[in-house]
VONUMAR-402420 format. One record per residue (C-alpha): x, y, z; residue in one letter. Coordinates in nm, 2 decimals. Example, Ala and Ser with C-alpha at 12.3 -4.5 7.8 and 13.67 -1.06 7.14 Angstrom:
east=1.23 | north=-0.45 | up=0.78 | type=A;
east=1.37 | north=-0.11 | up=0.71 | type=S;
***
This chain:
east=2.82 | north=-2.30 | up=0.35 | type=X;
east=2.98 | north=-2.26 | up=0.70 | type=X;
east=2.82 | north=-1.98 | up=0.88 | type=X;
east=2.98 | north=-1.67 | up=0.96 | type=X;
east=2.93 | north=-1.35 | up=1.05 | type=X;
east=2.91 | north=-1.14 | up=0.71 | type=X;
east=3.03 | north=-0.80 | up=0.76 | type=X;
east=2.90 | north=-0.54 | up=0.48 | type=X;
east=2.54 | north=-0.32 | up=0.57 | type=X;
east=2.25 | north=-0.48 | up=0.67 | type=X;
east=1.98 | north=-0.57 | up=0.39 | type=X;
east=1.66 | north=-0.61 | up=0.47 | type=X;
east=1.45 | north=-0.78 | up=0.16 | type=X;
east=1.10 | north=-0.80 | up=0.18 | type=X;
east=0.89 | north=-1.05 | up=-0.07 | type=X;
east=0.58 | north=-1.02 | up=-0.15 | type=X;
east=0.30 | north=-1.29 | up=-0.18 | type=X;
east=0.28 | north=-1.28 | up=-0.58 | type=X;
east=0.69 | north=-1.34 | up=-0.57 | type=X;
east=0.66 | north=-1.66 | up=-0.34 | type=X;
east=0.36 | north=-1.83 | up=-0.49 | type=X;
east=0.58 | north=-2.06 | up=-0.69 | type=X;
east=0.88 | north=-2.28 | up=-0.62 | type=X;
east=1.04 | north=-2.13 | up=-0.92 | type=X;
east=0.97 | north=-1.80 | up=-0.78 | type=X;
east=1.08 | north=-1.92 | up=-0.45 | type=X;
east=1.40 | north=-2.06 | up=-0.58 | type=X;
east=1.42 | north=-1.73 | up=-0.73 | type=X;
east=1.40 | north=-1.56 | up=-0.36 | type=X;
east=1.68 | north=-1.75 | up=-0.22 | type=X;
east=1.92 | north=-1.68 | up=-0.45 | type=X;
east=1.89 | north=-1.32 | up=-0.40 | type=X;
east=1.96 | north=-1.42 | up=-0.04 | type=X;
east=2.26 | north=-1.59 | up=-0.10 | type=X;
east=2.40 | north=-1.33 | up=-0.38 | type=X;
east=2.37 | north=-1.04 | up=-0.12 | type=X;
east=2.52 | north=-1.30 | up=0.16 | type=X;
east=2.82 | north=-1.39 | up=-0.09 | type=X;
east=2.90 | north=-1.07 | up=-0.13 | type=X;
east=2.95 | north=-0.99 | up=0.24 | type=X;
east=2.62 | north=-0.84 | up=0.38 | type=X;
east=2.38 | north=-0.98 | up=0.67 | type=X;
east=2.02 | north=-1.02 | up=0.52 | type=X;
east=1.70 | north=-0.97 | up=0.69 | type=X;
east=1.43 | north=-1.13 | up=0.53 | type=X;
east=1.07 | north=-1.07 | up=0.53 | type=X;
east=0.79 | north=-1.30 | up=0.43 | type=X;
east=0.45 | north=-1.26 | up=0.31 | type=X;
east=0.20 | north=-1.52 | up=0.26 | type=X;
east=0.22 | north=-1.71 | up=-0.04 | type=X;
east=0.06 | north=-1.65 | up=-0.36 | type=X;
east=-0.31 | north=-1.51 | up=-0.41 | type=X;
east=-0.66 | north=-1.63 | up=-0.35 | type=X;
east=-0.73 | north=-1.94 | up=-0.42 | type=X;
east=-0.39 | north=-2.09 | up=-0.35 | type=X;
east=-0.41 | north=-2.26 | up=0.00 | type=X;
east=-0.22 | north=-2.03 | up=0.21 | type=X;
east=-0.33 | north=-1.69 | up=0.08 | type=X;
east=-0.44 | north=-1.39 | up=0.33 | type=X;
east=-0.79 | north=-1.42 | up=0.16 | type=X;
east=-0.80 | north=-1.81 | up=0.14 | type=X;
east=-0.77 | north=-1.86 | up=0.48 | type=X;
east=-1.00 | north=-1.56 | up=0.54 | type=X;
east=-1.26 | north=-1.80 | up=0.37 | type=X;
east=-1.24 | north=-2.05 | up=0.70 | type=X;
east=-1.40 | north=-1.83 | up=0.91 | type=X;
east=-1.74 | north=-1.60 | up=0.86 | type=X;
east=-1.62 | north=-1.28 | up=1.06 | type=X;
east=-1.59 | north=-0.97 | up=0.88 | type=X;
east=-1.42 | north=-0.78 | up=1.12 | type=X;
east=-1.06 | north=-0.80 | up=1.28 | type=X;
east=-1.05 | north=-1.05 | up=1.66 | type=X;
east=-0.83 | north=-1.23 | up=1.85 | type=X;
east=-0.92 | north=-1.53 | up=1.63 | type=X;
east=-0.94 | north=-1.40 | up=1.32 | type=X;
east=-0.58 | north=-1.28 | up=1.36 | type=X;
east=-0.44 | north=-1.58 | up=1.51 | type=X;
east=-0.56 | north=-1.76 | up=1.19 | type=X;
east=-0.46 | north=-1.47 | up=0.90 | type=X;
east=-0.10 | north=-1.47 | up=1.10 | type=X;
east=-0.06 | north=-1.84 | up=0.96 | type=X;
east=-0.01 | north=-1.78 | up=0.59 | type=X;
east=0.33 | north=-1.56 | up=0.72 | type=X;
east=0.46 | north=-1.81 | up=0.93 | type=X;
east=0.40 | north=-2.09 | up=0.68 | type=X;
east=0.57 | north=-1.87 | up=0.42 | type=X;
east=0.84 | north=-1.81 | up=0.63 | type=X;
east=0.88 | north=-2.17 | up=0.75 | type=X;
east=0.94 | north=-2.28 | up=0.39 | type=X;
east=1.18 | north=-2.03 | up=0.27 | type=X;
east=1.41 | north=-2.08 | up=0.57 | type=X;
east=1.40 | north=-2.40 | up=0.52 | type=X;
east=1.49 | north=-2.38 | up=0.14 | type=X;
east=1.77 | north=-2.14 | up=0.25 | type=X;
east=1.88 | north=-2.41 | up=0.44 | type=X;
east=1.89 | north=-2.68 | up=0.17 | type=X;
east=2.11 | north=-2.38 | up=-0.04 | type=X;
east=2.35 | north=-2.37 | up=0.19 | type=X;
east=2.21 | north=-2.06 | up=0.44 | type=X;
east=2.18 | north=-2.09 | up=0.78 | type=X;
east=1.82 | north=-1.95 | up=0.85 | type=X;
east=1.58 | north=-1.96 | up=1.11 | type=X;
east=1.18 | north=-1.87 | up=1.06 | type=X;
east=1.00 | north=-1.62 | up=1.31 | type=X;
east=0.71 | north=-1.52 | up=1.38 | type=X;
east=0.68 | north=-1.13 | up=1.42 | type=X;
east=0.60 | north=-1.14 | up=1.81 | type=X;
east=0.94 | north=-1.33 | up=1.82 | type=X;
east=1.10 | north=-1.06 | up=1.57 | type=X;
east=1.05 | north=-0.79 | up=1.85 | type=X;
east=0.73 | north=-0.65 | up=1.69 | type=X;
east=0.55 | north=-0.52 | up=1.97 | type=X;
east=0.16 | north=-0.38 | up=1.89 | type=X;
east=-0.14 | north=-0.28 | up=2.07 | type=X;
east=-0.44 | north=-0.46 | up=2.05 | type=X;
east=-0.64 | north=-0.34 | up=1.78 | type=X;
east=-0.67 | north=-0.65 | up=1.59 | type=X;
east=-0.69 | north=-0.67 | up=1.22 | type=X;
east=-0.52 | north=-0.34 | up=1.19 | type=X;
east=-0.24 | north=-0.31 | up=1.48 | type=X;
east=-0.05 | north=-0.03 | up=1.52 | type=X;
east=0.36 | north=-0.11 | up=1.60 | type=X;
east=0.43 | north=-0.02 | up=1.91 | type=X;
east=0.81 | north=-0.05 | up=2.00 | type=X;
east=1.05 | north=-0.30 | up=1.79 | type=X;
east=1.32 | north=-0.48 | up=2.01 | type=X;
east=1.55 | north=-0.56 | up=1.77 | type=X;
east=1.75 | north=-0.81 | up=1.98 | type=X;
east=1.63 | north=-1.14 | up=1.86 | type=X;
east=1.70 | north=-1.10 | up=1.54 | type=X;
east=2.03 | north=-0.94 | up=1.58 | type=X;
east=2.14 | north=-1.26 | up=1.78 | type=X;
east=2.07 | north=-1.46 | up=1.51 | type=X;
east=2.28 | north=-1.23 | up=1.29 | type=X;
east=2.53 | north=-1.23 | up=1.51 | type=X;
east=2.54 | north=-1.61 | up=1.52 | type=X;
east=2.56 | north=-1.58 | up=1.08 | type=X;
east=2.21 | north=-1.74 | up=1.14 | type=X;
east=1.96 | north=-1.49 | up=0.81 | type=X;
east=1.62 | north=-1.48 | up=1.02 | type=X;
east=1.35 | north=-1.56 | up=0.78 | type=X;
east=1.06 | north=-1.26 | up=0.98 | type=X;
east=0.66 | north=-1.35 | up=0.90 | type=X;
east=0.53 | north=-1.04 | up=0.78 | type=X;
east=0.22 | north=-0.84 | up=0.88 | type=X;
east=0.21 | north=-0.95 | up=1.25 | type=X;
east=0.34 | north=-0.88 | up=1.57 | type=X;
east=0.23 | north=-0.97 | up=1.93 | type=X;
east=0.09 | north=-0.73 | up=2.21 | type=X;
east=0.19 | north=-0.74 | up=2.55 | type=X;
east=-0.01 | north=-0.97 | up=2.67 | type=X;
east=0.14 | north=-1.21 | up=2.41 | type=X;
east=-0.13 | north=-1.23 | up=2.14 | type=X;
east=-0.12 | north=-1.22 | up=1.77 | type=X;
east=-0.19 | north=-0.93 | up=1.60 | type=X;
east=-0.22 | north=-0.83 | up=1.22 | type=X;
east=-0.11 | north=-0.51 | up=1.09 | type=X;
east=-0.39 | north=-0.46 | up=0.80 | type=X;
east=-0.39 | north=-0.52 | up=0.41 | type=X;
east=0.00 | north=-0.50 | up=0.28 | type=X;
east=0.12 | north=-0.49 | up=0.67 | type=X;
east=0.41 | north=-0.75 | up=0.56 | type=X;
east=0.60 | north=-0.42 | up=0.39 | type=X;
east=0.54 | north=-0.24 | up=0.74 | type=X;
east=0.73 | north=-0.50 | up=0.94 | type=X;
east=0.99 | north=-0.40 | up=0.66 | type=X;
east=1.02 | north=-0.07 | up=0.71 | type=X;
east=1.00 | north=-0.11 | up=1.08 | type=X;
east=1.31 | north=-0.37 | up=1.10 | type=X;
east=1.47 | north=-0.16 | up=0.82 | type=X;
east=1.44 | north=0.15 | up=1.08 | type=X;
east=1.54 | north=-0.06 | up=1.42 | type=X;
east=1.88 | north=-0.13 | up=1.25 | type=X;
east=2.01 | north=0.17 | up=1.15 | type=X;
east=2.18 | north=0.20 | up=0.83 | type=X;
east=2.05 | north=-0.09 | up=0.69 | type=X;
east=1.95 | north=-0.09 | up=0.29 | type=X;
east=1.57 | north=-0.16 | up=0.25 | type=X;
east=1.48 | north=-0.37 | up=-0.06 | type=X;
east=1.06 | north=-0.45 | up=-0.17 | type=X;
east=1.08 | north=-0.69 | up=-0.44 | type=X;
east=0.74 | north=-0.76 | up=-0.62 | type=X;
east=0.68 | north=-0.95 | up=-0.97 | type=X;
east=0.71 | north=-0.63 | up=-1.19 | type=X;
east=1.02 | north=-0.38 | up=-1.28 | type=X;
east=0.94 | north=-0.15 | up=-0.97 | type=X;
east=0.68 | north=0.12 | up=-0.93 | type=X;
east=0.52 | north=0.17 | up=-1.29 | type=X;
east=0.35 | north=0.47 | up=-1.41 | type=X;
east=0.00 | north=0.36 | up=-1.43 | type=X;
east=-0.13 | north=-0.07 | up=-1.40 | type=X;
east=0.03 | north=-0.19 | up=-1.69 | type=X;
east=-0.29 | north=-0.44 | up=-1.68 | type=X;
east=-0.52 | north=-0.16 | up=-1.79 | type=X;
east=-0.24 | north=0.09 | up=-1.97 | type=X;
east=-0.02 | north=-0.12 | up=-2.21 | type=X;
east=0.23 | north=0.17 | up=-2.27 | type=X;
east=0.34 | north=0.16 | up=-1.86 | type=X;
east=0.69 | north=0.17 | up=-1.77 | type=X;
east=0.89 | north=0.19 | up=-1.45 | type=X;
east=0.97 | north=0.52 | up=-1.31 | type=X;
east=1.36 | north=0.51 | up=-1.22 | type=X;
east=1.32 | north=0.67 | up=-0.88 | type=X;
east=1.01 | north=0.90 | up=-0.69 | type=X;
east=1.02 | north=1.09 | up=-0.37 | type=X;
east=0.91 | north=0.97 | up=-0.04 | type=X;
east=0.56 | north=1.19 | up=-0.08 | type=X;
east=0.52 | north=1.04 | up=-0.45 | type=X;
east=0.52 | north=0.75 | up=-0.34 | type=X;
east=0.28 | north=0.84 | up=-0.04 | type=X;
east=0.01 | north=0.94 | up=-0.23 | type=X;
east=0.01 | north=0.69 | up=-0.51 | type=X;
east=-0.02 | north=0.45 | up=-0.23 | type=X;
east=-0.30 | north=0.62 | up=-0.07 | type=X;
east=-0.50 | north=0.66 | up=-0.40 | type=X;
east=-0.45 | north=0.29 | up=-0.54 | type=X;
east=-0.11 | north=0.21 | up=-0.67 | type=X;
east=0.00 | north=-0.14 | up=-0.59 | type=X;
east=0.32 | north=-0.01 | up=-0.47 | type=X;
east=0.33 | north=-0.05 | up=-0.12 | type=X;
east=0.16 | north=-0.02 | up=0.22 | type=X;
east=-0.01 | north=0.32 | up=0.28 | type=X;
east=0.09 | north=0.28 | up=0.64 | type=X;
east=0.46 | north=0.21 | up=0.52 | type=X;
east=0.50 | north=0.47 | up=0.31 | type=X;
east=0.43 | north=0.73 | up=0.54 | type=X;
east=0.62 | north=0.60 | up=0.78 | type=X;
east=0.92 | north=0.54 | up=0.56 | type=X;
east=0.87 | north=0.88 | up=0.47 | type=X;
east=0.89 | north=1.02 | up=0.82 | type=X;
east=1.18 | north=0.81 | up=0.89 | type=X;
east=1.37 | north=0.94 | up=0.58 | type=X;
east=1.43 | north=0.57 | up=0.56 | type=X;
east=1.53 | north=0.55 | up=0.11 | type=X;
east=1.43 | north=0.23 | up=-0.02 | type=X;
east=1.40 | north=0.03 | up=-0.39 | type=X;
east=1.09 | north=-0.15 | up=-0.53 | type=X;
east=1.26 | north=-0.42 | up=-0.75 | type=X;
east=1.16 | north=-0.71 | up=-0.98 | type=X;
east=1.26 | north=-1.06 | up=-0.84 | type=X;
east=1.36 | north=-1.20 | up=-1.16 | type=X;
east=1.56 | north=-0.88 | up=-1.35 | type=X;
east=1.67 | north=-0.66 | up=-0.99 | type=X;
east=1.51 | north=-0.35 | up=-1.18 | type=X;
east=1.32 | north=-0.12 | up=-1.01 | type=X;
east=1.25 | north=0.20 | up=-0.85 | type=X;
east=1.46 | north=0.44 | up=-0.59 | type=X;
east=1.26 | north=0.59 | up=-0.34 | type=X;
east=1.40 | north=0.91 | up=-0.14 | type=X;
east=1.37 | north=1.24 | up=-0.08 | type=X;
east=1.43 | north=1.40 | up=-0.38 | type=X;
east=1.40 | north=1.26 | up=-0.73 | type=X;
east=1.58 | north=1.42 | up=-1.05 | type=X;
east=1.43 | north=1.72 | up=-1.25 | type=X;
east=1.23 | north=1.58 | up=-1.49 | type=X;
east=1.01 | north=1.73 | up=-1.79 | type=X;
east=0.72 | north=1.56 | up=-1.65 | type=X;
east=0.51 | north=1.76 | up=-1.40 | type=X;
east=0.33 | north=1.43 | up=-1.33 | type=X;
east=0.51 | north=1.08 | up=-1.21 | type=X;
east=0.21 | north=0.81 | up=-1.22 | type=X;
east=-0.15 | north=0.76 | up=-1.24 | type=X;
east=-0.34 | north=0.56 | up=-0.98 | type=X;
east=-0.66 | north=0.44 | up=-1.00 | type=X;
east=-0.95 | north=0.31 | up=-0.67 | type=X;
east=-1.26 | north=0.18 | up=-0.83 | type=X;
east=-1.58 | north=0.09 | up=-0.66 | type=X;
east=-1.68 | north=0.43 | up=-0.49 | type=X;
east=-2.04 | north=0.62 | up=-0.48 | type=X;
east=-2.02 | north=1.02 | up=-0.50 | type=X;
east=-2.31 | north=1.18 | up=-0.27 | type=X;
east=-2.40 | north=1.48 | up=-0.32 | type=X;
east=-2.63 | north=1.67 | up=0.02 | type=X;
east=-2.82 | north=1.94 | up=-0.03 | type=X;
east=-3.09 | north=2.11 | up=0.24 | type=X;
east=-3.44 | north=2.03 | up=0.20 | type=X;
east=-3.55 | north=2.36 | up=0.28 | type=X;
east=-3.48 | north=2.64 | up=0.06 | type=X;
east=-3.37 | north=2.82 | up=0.39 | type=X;
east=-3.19 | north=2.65 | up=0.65 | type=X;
east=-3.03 | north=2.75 | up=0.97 | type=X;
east=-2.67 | north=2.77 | up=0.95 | type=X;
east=-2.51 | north=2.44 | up=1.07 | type=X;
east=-2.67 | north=2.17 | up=0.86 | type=X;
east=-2.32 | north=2.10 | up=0.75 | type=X;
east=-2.18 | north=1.99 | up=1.05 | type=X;
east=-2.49 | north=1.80 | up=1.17 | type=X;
east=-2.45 | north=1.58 | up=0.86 | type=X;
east=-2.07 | north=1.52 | up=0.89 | type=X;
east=-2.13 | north=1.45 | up=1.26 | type=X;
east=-2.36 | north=1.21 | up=1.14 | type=X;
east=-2.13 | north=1.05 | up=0.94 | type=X;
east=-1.86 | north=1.03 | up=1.19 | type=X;
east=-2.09 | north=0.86 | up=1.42 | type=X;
east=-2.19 | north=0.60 | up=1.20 | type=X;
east=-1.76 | north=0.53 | up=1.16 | type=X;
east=-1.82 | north=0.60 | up=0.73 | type=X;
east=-1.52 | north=0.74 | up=0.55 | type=X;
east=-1.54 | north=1.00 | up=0.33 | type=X;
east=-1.34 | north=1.13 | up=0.08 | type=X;
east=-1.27 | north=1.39 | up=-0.18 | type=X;
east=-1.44 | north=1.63 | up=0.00 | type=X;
east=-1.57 | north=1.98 | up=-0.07 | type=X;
east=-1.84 | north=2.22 | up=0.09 | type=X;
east=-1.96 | north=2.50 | up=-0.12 | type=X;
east=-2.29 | north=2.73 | up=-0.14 | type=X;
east=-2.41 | north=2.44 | up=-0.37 | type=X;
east=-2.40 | north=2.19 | up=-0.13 | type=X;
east=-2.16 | north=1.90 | up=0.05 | type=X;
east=-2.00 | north=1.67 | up=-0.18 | type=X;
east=-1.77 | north=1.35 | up=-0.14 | type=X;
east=-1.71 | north=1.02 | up=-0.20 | type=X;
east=-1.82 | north=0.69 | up=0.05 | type=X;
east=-1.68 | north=0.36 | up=-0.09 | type=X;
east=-1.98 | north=0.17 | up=-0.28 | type=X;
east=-2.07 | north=-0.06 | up=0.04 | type=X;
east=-2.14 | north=0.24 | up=0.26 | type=X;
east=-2.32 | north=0.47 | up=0.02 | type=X;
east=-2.70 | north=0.26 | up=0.18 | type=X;
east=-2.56 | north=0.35 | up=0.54 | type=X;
east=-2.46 | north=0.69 | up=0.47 | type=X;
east=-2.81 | north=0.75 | up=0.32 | type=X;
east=-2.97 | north=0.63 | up=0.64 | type=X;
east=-2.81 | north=0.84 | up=0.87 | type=X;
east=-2.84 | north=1.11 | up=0.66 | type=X;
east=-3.22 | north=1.06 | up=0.62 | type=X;
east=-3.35 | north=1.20 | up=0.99 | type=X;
east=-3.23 | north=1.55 | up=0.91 | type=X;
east=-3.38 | north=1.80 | up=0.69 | type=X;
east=-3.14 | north=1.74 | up=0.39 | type=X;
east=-3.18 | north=1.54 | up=0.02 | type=X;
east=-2.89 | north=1.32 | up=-0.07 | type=X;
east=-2.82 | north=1.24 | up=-0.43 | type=X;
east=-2.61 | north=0.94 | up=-0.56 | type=X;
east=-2.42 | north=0.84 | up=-0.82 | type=X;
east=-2.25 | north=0.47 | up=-0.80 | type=X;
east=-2.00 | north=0.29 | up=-0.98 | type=X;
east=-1.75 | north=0.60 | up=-1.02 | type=X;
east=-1.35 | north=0.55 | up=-1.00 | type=X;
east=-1.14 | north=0.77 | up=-0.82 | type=X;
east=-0.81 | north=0.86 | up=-1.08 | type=X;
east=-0.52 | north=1.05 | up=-0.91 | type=X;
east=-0.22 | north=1.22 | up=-1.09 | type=X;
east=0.08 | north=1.24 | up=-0.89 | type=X;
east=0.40 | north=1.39 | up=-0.92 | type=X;
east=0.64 | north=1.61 | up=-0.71 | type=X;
east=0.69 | north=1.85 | up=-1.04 | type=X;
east=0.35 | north=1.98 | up=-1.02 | type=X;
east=0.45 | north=2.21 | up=-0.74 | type=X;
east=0.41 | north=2.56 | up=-0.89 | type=X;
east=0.36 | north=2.44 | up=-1.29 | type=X;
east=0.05 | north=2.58 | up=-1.40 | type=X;
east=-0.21 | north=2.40 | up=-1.63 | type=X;
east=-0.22 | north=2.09 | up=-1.52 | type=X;
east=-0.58 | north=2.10 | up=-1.42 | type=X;
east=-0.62 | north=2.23 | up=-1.80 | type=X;
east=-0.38 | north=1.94 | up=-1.93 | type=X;
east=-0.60 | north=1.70 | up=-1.73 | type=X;
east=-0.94 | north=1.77 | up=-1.83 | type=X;
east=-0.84 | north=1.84 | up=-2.20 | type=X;
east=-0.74 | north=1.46 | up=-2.17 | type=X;
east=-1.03 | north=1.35 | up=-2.09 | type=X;
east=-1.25 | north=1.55 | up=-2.27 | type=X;
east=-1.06 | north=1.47 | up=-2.60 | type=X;
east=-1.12 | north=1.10 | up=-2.45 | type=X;
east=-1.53 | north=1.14 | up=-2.42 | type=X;
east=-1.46 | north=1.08 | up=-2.07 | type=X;
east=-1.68 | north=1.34 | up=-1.81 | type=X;
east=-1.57 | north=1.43 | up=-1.45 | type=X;
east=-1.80 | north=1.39 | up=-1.18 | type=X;
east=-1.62 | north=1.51 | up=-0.94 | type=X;
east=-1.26 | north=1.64 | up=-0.81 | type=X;
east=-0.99 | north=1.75 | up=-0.57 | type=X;
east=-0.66 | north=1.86 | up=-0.57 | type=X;
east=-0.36 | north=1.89 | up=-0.33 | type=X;
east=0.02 | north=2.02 | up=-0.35 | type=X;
east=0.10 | north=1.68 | up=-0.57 | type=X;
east=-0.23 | north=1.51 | up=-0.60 | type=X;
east=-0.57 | north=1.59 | up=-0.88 | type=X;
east=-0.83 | north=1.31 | up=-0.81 | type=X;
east=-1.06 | north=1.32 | up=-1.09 | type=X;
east=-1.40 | north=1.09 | up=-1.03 | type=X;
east=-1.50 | north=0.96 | up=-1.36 | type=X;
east=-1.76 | north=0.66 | up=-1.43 | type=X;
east=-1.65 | north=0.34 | up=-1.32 | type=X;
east=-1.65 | north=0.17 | up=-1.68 | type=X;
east=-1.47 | north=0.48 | up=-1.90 | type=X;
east=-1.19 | north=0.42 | up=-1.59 | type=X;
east=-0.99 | north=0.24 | up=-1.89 | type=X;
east=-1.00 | north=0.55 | up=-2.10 | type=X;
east=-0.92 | north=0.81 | up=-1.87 | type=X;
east=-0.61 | north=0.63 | up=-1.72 | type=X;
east=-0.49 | north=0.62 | up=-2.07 | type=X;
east=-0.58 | north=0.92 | up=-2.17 | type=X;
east=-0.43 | north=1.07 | up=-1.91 | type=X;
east=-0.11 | north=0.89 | up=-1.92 | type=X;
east=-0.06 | north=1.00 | up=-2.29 | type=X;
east=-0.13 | north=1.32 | up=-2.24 | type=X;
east=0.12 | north=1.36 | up=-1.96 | type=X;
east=0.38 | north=1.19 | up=-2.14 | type=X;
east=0.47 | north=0.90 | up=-1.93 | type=X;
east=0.47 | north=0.61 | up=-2.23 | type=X;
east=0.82 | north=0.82 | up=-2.31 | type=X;
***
């Protein structure tokens, strides 16, 4: 193919590890390249690493090489190799189909970050670079979930970071359509590994898609989300092999359903602290959560009543919330393996009994809640960690979202 300058709207298509572990699947990758080339429009593309743990070039694989736990300099140097190598050999099969394409890292995409490493936040995009090679009817092939600092060193943007270099390109060049393609048919209504009757939701709002994000979905980046959200930037999740998928925007149509999805985090502790005393000075309360904050432990699903504080740690922090609880005057009870399972959906808004319609689920299930919070979109029901199953389905029955 002889290059040229194509001259439709930019498309940026992101793929995700899972759709490049194969060379079928790669193959597969290409020719959605091309087809959007053919039909006139410059391509962006972004690359994460390929496959999953234990194929060689996996995030967690390479992870493996090393013993640190924590993000570094080195660390980062060595997690930003799966990208390149990803990127490296799609350009190059590109190339062999007839595509001009040239692999780059993300420093050399214009991704400019600070230097928190193993979770850097994008500074500035220059968006040159990769617009020369545009220019030139060269597709740049971009390494996802890295960038470089100032100083010139290699930075990783966190777990999924390879859909926040998309969004971030997608917003540098203005107008451009922003395309997530994944192994299933877009964003699906609950894990259709745990919930046989899941389907794809034909399009969700910006905040939908947010908060299933934030509360377990394997949709996309939490990070990127948001930020797509702020930037009012629409994009589609699609499935490599059939192009189906999910719009995402700011509004989605009316629908029956007050509630879109069902996300699921497993593996967290609820703690429940009480004072020892039967009298206690006010303030306890925020001696404990300044205690937590000091010893950096997340909490979530929070809530403070006369009974007590009450929230949820992630199961590997429950021993060090304990301990930096245990100096002051308070008792802490715990209760471990519990899943977190969210509702979401922009119809809830003002539609009342939803709570009901929830716990009548998973009551008629056998299924008791722990625990549980609420928001404008959001009710995160803690149940225990092995009746996780049952809820979810429950829950998506009871809803409606099997059709």
């Amino acid at each position: 193919m002889k290059s040229q300058k194509a001259a439709g709207a930019t498309i940026v298509m992101k793929f995700g590890g899972s759709s490049l572990a194969t060379s079928e699947l790669r193959d597969a990758a290409a020719a959605r390249v091309r087809e959007a080339r053919d039909a006139g429009h410059p391509v962006i593309v972004i690359a994460s690493a390929m496959g999953r743990q234990p194929q060689a070039y996996a995030t967690d694989t390479l992870l493996g090489l090393i013993e640190r736990t924590a993000g570094g300099p080195n660390a980062d140097l060595l997690l930003a190799c799966g990208e390149i190598i990803s990127a490296a050999v799609l350009a190059e099969l590109l190339e062999r189909k007839g595509v001009p394409a040239r692999a780059l890292t993300g420093g050399q995409a214009g991704l400019l970050t600070d230097a928190t490493h193993g979770s850097a936040k994008v500074l500035a995009v220059d968006p040159s670079p990769v617009r020369a090679l545009l220019d030139a009817g060269i597709t740049p092939v971009v390494s996802g979930f890295q960038g470089q600092t100032q100083e010139g060193a290699v930075t990783t943007l966190g777990r999924g970071g390879s859909d926040l270099t998309a969004v971030v390109l997608a917003q540098a060049f203005r107008g451009a359509t922003l395309q997530i393609y994944t192994d299933v048919d877009g964003v699906m209504t609950a894990d259709p590994k745990r919930v046989p009757s899941a389907k794809t939701i034909p399009s969700l709002t910006f905040e939908e898609v947010t908060e299933l994000s934030e509360h377990g979905a394997n949709v996309m980046h939490d990070k990127a989300a948001d930020l797509a959200r702020v930037a009012k930037l629409e994009y589609s999740v699609r499935s490599l092999r059939t192009g189906l998928g999910t719009k995402i925007g700011a509004r989605a149509p009316a629908s029956d359903h007050p509630v879109s999805g069902v996300a699921t985090s497993f593996g967290f502790s609820f703690m429940h602290v009480v004072p020892e005393a039967a009298v206690l000075p006010g303030g306890w309360e925020q001696q404990a959560f300044r205690a937590l904050a000091e010893a950096r432990i997340s909490i979530d699903c929070v809530n403070v009543n006369s009974a007590g504080l009450f929230f949820i740690v992630r199961g590997g922090d429950d021993a060090r919330a304990h301990a930096c609880l245990e100096p002051l005057p308070l008792a802490v009870r715990t209760r471990r393996d519990c899943a977190k399972i969210s509702v979401v959906g922009a119809g809830m808004r003002g539609t009342p009994g939803v709570m009901y319609r929830a716990v009548r689920a998973l009551s008629g299930a056998g299924v008791p809640i722990i625990h549980s919070t609420d928001s404008n979109i959001t009710i995160s029901l803690l149940v225990p960690g092995a009746l996780a199953g049952a809820a979810e389905n429950a829950l998506h029955q009871d809803f409606g979202l099997a059709g």
